[in-house]
KEDO-786212 format. One record per residue (C-alpha): x, y, z. Coordinates in pm, whole numbers. Each point is the difference from the previous one (the first is absolute). Layout:
N
+--------+--------+--------+
:     xx :     yy :     zz :
+--------+--------+--------+
:      X :      Y :      Z :
...
+--------+--------+--------+
***
This chain:
305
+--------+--------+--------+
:     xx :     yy :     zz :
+--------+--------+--------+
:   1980 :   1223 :   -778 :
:   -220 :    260 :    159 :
:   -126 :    -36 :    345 :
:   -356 :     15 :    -84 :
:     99 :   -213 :   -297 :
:    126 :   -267 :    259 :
:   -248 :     13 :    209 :
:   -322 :    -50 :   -287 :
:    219 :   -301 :   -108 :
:     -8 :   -189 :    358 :
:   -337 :     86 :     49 :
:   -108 :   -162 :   -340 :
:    237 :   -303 :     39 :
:   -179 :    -78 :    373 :
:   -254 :    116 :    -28 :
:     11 :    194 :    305 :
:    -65 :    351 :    164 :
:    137 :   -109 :    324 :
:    317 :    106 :    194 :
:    136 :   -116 :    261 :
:    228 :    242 :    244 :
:    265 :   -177 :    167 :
:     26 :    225 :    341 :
:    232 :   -257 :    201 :
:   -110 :     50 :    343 :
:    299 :   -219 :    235 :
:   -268 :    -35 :    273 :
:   -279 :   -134 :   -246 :
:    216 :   -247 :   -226 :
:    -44 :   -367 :     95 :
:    285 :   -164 :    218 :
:    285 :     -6 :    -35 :
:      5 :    198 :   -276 :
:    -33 :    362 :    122 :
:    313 :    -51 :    221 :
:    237 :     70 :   -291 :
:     77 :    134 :   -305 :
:      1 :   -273 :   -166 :
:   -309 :   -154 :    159 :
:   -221 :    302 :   -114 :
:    156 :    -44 :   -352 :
:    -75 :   -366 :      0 :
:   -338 :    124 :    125 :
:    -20 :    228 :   -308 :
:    100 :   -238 :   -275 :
:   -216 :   -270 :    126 :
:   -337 :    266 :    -24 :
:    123 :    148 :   -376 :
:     70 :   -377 :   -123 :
:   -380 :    -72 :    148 :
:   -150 :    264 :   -142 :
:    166 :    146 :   -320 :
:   -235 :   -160 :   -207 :
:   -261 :    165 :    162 :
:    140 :    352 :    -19 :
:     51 :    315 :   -220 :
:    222 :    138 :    276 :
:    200 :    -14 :    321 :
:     -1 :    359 :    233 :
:    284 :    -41 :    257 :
:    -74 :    302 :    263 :
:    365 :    122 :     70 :
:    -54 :     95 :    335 :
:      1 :   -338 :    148 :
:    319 :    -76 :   -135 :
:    160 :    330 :     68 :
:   -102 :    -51 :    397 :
:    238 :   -323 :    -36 :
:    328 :    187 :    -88 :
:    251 :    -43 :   -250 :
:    -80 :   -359 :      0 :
:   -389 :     90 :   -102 :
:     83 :    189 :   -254 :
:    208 :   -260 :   -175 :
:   -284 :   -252 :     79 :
:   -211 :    243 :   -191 :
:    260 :     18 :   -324 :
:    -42 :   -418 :     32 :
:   -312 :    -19 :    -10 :
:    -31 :    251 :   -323 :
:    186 :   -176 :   -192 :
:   -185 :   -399 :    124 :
:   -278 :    196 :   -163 :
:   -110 :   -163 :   -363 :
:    189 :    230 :   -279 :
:   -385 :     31 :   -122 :
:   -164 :    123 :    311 :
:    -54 :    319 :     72 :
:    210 :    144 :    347 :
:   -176 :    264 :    148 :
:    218 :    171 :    262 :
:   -223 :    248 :    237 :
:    233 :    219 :    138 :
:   -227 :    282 :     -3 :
:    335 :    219 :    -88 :
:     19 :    359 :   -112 :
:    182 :    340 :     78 :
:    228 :    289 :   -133 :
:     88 :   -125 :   -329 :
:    394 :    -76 :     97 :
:   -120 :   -245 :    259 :
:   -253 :   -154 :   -198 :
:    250 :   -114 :   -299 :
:    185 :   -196 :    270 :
:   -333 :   -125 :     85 :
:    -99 :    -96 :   -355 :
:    299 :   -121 :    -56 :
:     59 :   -292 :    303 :
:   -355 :   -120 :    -63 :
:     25 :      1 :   -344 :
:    365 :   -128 :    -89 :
:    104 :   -142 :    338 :
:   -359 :   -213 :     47 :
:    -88 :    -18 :   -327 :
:   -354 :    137 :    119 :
:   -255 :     22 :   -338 :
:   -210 :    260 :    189 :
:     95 :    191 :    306 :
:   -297 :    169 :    218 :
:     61 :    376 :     39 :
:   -177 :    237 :    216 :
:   -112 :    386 :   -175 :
:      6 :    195 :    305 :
:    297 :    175 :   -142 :
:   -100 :     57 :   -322 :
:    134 :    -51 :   -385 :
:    335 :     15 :     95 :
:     29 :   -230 :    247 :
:   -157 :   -275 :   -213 :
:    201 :     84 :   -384 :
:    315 :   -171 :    111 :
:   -218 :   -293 :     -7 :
:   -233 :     65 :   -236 :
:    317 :     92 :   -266 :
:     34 :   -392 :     21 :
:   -212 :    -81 :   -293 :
:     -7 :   -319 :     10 :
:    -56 :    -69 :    373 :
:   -355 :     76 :    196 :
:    -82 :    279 :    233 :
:   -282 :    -76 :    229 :
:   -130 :    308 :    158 :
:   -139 :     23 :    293 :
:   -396 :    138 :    -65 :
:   -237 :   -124 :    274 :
:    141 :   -265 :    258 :
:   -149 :   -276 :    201 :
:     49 :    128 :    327 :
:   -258 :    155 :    174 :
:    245 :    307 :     52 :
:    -23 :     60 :   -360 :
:   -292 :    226 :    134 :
:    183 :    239 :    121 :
:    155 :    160 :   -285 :
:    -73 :   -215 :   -355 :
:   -417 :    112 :     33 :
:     52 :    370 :     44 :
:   -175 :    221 :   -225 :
:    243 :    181 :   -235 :
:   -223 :    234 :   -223 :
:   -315 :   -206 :      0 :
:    181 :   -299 :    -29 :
:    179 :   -271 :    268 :
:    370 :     18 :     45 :
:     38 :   -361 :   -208 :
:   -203 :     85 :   -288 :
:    284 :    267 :    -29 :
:    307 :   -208 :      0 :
:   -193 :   -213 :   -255 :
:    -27 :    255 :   -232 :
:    344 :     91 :     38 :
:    110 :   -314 :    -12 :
:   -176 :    -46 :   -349 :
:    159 :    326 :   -128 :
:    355 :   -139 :    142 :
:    -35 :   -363 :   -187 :
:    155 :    124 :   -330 :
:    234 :   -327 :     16 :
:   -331 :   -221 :     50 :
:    157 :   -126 :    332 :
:   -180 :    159 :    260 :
:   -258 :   -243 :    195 :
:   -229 :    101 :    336 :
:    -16 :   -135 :    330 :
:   -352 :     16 :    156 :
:   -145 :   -246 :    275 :
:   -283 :   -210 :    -24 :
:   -124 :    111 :    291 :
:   -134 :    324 :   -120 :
:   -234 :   -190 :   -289 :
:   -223 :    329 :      2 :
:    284 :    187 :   -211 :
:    156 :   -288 :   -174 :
:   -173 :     25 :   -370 :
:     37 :    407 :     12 :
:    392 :    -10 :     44 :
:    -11 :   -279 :   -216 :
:   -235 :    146 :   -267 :
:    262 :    319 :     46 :
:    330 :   -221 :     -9 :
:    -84 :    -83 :   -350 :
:    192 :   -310 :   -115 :
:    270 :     93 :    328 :
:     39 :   -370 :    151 :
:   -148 :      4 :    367 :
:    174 :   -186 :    310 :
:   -315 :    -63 :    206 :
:    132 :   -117 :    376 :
:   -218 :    -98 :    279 :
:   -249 :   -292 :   -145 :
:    167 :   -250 :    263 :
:     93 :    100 :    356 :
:   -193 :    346 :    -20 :
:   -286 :   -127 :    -70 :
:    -74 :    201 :   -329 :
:   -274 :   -122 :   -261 :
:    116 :   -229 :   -260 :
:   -246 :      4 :   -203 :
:    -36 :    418 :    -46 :
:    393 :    -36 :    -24 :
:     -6 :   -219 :   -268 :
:   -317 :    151 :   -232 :
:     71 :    351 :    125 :
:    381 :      7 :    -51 :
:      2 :   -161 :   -310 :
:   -288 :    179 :   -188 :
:   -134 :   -363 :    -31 :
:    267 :   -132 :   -137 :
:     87 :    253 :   -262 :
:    302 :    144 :    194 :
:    328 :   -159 :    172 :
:     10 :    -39 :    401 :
:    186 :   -204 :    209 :
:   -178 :   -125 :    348 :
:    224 :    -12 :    261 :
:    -10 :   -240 :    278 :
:    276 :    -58 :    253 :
:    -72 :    -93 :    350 :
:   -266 :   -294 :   -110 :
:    210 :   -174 :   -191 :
:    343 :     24 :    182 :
:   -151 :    -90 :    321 :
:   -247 :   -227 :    -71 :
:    152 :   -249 :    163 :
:    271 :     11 :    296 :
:     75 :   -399 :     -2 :
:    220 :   -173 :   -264 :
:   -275 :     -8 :   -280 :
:     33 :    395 :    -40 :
:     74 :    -25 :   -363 :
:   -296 :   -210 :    -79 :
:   -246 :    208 :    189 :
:    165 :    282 :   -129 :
:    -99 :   -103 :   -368 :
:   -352 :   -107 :    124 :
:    -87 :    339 :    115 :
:    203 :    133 :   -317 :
:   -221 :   -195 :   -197 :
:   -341 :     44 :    155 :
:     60 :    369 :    -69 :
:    103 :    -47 :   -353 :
:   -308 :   -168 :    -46 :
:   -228 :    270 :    138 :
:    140 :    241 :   -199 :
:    -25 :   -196 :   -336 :
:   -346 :   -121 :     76 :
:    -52 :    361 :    -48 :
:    100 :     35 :   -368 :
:   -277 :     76 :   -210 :
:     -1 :   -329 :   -147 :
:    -21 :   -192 :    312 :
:   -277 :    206 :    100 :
:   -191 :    -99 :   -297 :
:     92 :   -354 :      4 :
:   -124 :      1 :    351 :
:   -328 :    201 :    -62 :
:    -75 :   -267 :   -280 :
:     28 :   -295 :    189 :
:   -337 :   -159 :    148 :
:   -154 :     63 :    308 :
:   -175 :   -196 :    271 :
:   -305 :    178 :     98 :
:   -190 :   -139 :    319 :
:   -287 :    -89 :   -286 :
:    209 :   -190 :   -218 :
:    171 :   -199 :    323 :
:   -334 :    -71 :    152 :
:   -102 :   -177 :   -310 :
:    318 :   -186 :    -99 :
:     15 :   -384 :     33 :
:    127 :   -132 :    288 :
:    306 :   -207 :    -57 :
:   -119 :   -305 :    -81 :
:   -330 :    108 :   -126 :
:    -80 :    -71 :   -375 :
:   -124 :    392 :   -164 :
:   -389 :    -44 :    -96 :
:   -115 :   -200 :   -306 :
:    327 :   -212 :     22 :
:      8 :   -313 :    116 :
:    355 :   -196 :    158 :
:    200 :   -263 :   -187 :
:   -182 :   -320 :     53 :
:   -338 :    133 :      4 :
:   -106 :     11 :   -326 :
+--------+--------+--------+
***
């Protein structure tokens, strides 16, 4: 099965636009379990089992596990595979470079990890991202315009009348003969969302920063998937994981998991509708509305008749 493929299934079975990233932070993960390996694995598998109902996806970040060693990066490999077989694993890496070195790249994260997508950075050009676009039926997430607010710097430069990221969305498009090439672009920049993703076509977006960075779900959601029309994953991380740092982690995790399921879903047209339909209280109508206990006019109480 196709990556995309995969990923439009998961989404339809749950319902769900939401991933979470698991970015295992030792000094953040409830005692005892960030003193080992096998505590922040335990502390892993309890937040998928609490919340892969919830989700379309899991994004480890593999930079927290390559600060711990040899030891994270076998923590990381567990955790792939305690993932649901039907859930999406989105590994951001943010890889890329001379072709050679990028088909060792493509292949650990993609046959070692078992990644589904892999995030991949453009800076270097075509070549640096075909060894891991050649993998048809694995997902390339490229890099477009980032949450950070030193995305300034370089992604919003004018190139010929046009910003920086509106070019590596166009090349991405012309790249995506395999129909596996998705964007990443951050919620925090809503005023560009819907014209990358009115460029990106039907190119999946990877929309970070609704949680932590403080980005706007709402534009995120309407904006990022054409309003509904087009496939996006949300991605929260730091909410979720950390929502908690006493025993009940995994069940606040899945509270704050679900409270943002929900405000992305009550966002689907047909919620919106539903809710527009349904009755309203105006001050008028409460001001004249029977007291509890008050009989409406021209009726009279049992007994009184």
């Amino acid at each position: 099965m196709k990556a995309l493929d995969k990923l439009k299934r998961i989404q339809t079975k749950n319902n769900s636009l939401l991933c979470v990233g698991l970015d295992l932070d030792p000094k953040r993960v409830p005692n005892p379990y960030g003193n080992s390996s096998k505590g922040l694995f335990d502390f892993a598998r309890m937040i998928i089992e609490s919340t892969s109902d919830l989700v379309s996806a899991y994004k480890p970040n593999l930079a927290f596990f390559e600060a711990m060693g040899v030891d994270g990066m076998s923590l990381l490999r567990l955790i792939c595979e305690r993932i649901p077989d039907d859930i999406t694993v989105i590994l951001d890496a943010k890889r890329a470079d001379i072709g050679n070195t990028s088909a060792h790249y493509a292949s650990a994260l993609y046959k070692i990890y078992k990644a589904d997508w892999v995030t991949v950075n453009p800076y270097m050009g075509h070549d640096s991202l075909k060894p891991f676009i050649d993998y048809r039926d694995r997902g390339v997430f490229v890099l477009c315009l980032t949450s950070n607010p030193g995305s300034a710097d370089f992604q919003t430069l004018d190139c010929g009348g046009e910003p920086l990221f509106m070019r590596v969305c166009k090349k991405a498009v012309q790249w995506n003969t395999s129909g596996n090439i998705g964007l990443v672009v951050g919620a925090t920049h809503p005023e560009h969302l819907s014209r990358i993703r009115a460029g990106a076509g039907d190119m999946p977006l990877l929309i970070p920063g609704i949680g932590a960075q403080g980005g706007a779900l709402e534009r995120a959601v309407i904006d990022g998937t054409a309003n509904f029309t087009r496939t996006a994953l949300l991605n929260v991380s730091r909410s979720v994981l950390y929502a908690s740092n006493g025993p009940d982690f995994a069940e606040k995790a899945r509270a704050s998991a679900e409270k943002t399921l929900a405000q992305i879903n009550a966002l689907r047209p047909t919620n919106r509708k539903e809710a527009d339909q349904r009755p309203t209280v105006t001050t008028e109508t409460a001001a004249t509305a029977p007291e509890s206990g008050e009989q409406p006019t021209g009726q009279s109480s049992p007994g009184q008749n």
